[in-house]
C-alpha positions in Angstrom: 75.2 -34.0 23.6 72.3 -34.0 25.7 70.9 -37.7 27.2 68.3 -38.0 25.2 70.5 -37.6 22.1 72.9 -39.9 23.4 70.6 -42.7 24.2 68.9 -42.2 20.7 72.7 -42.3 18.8 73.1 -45.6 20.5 69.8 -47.3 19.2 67.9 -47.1 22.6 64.4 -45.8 23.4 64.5 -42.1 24.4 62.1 -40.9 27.0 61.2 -37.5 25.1 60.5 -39.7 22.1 56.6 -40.4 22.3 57.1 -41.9 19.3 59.8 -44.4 19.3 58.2 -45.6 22.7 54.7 -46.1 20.6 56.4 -48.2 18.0 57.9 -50.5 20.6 54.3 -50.8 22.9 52.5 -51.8 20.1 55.6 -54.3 18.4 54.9 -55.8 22.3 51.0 -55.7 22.2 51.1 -57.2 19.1 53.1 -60.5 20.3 51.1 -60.4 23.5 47.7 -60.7 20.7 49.5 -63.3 19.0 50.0 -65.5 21.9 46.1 -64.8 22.9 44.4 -65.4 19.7 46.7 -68.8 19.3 45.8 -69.9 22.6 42.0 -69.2 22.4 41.9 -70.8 19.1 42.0 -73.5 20.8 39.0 -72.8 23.4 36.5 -72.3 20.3 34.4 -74.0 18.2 35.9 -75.8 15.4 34.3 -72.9 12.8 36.1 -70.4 14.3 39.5 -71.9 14.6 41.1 -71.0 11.5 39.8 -67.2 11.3 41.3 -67.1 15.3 44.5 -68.8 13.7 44.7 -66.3 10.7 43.9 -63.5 12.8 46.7 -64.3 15.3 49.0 -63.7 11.9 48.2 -60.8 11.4 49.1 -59.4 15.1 52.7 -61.8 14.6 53.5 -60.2 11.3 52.4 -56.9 12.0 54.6 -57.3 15.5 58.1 -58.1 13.8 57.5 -55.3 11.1 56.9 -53.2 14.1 60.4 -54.2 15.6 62.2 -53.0 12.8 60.5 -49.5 12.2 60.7 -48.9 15.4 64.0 -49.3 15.0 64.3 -47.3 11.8 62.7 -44.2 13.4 64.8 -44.2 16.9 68.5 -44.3 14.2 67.0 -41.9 11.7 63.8 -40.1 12.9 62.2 -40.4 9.8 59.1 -42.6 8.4 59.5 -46.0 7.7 57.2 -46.2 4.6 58.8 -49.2 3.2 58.2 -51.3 6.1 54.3 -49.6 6.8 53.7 -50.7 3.1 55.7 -54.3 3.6 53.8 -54.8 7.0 50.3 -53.6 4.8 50.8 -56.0 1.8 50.7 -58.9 4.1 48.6 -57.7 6.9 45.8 -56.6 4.9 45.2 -59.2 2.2 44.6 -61.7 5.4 42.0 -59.0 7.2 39.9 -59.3 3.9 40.3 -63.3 4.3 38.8 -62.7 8.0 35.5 -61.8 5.7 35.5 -64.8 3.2 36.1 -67.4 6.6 33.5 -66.1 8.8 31.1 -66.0 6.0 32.2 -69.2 4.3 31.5 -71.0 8.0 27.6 -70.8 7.8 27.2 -70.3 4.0 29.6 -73.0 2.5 28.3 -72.4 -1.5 29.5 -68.7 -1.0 31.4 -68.1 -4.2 35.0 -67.4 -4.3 34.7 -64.6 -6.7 34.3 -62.6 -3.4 37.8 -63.5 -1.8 39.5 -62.7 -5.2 37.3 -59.2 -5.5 38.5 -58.5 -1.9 41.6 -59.6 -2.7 42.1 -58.0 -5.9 40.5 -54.5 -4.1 43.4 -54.6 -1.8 46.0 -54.8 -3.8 44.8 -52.2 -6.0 44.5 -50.0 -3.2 48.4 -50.5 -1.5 49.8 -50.5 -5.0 48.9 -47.1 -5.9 49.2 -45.6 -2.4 53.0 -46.9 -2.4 53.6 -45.8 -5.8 52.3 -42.3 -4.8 54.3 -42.0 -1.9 57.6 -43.7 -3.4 57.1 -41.3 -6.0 56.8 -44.2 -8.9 53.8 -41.8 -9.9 52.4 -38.3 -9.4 51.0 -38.9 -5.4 48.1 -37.1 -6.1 47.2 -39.7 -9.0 48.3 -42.6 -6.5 45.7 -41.3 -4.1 42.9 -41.3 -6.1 43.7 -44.7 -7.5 44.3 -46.5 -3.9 41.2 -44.2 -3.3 39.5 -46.6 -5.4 41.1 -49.7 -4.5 39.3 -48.9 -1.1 36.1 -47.8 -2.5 36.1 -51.4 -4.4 36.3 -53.2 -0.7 33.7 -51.2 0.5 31.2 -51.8 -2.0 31.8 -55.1 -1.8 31.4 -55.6 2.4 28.3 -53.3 1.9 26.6 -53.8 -1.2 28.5 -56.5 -2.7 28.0 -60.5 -2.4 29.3 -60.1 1.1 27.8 -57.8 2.3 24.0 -59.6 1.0 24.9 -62.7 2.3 24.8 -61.0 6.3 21.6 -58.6 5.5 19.5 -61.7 4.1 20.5 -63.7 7.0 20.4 -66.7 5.8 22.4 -69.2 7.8 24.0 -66.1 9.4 23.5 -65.8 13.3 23.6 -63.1 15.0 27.7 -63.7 16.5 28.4 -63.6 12.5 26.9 -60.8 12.2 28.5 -58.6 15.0 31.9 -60.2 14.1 31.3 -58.9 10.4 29.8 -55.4 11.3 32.1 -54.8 13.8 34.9 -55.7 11.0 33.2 -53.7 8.4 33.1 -50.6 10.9 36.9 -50.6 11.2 37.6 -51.2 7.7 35.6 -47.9 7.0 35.7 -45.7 9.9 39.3 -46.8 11.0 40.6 -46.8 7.9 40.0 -43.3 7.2 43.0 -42.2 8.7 45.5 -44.1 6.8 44.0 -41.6 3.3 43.7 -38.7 5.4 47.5 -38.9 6.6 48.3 -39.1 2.7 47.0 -36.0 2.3 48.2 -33.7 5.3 51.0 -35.4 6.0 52.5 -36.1 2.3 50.7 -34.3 -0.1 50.1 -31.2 2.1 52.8 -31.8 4.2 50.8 -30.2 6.8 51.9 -32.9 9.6 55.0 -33.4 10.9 56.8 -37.2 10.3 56.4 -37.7 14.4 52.8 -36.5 14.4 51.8 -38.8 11.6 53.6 -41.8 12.5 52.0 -41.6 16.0 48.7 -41.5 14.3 49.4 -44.0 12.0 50.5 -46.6 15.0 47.8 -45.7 17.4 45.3 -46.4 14.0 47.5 -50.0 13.7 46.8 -50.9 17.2 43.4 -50.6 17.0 42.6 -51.5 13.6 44.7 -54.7 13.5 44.0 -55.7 17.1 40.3 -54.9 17.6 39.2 -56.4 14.0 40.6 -59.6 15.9 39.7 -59.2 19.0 36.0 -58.8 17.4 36.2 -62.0 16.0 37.4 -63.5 19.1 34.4 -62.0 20.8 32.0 -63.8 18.5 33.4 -66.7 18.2 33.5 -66.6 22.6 30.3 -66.3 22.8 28.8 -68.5 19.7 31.3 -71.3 21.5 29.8 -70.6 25.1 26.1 -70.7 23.7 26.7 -74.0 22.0 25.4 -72.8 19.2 28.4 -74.0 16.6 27.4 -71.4 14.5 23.8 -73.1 13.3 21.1 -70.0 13.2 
């Protein structure tokens, strides 16, 4: 048995496994965020506070899931789906909160029809993509179902009550605004890659386990801790300009 093996047969980080080592800098950058976010809550404006606070969940919940896939990959070497779907039940749901909060800040009478919508979109969309891949239905069909689970969130930052509350700009400053475009960017753009590893690395089966779960946790990183960091940056700068989110 060669080092490498025997470090990996006793639970321990490998160097010639770029993976396991991903899984366990991003379970550490996401406690480092957590701490951040927490402590800066407390260095904004009193609007901002609770979208900082939620937003510092995510990273913590995302960051113990992390732990124990890592974990799961270095004793087996295979994809911890279970836990990616666990860590994306919880993780999501508050991301689409971020929305309602920043929005609900400077337009109070916003309806909550849209948290629910947002809500319900996400569900829809994890669901079906876990039923697909646990094989609880034909994973094509569970594709095209979460396909449309995502489609629903879309059309609802973009065209849908949230999304015409930021382009009338009524109430909504310009630090809302780049907080929600810059969240609306990842939720399309970054996003993408969670669907297309679906389909070449499960349906295809095109990708290899260790190319697709170093994808998939270099697309966490950024699209858990950037849609939060973005937030943080607004809420910075609407803080230092005094501006307490007024228009």
């Amino acid at each position: 048995m060669g080092l490498d093996a025997e470090i990996a047969a006793h639970g321990f980080l490998s160097p010639g496994d770029p993976v396991a080592i991903s899984f366990w800098i991003i379970s550490i950058s996401m406690v480092a965020a957590t701490v951040f976010f927490l402590m800066e809550s407390m260095n904004v404006s009193a609007h901002w506070k609770t979208s900082m606070n939620v937003g510092s969940l995510v990273t913590l919940v995302a960051a113990v899931h992390y732990f124990y896939m890592r974990e799961f990959w270095v004793q087996l070497h295979s994809s911890p789906i279970l836990y990616r779907y666990i860590d994306w039940s919880i993780t999501v749901p508050l991301q689409m909160i971020e929305f309602y909060l920043i929005l609900s800040a400077v337009q109070p009478n916003i309806g909550r029809g849209m948290l629910l919508r947002l809500f319900f979109g996400t569900v829809f969309m994890l669901a079906f993509g876990y039923a697909g891949e646990a094989k609880f239905l034909n994973p094509a069909m569970g594709w095209v179902l979460g396909m449309c689970g995502w489609g629903f969130i879309l059309f609802e930052i973009f065209a849908g009550e949230a999304g015409s509350v930021v382009s009338s700009g009524d109430k909504v400053n310009k630090y809302v605004k780049e907080s929600f475009n810059t969240m609306r960017f990842i939720v399309t753009v970054g996003w993408s890659i969670y669907p297309l590893g679906y389909v070449f690395g499960y349906l295809m089966g095109a990708v290899e386990d260790s190319t697709l779960n170093l994808v998939y946790n270099l697309a966490d990183l950024v699209n858990k801790i950037a849609f939060c960091l973005a937030i943080w940056a607004s809420a910075k700068s609407s803080t230092l300009a005094g501006d307490a989110l007024l228009p």
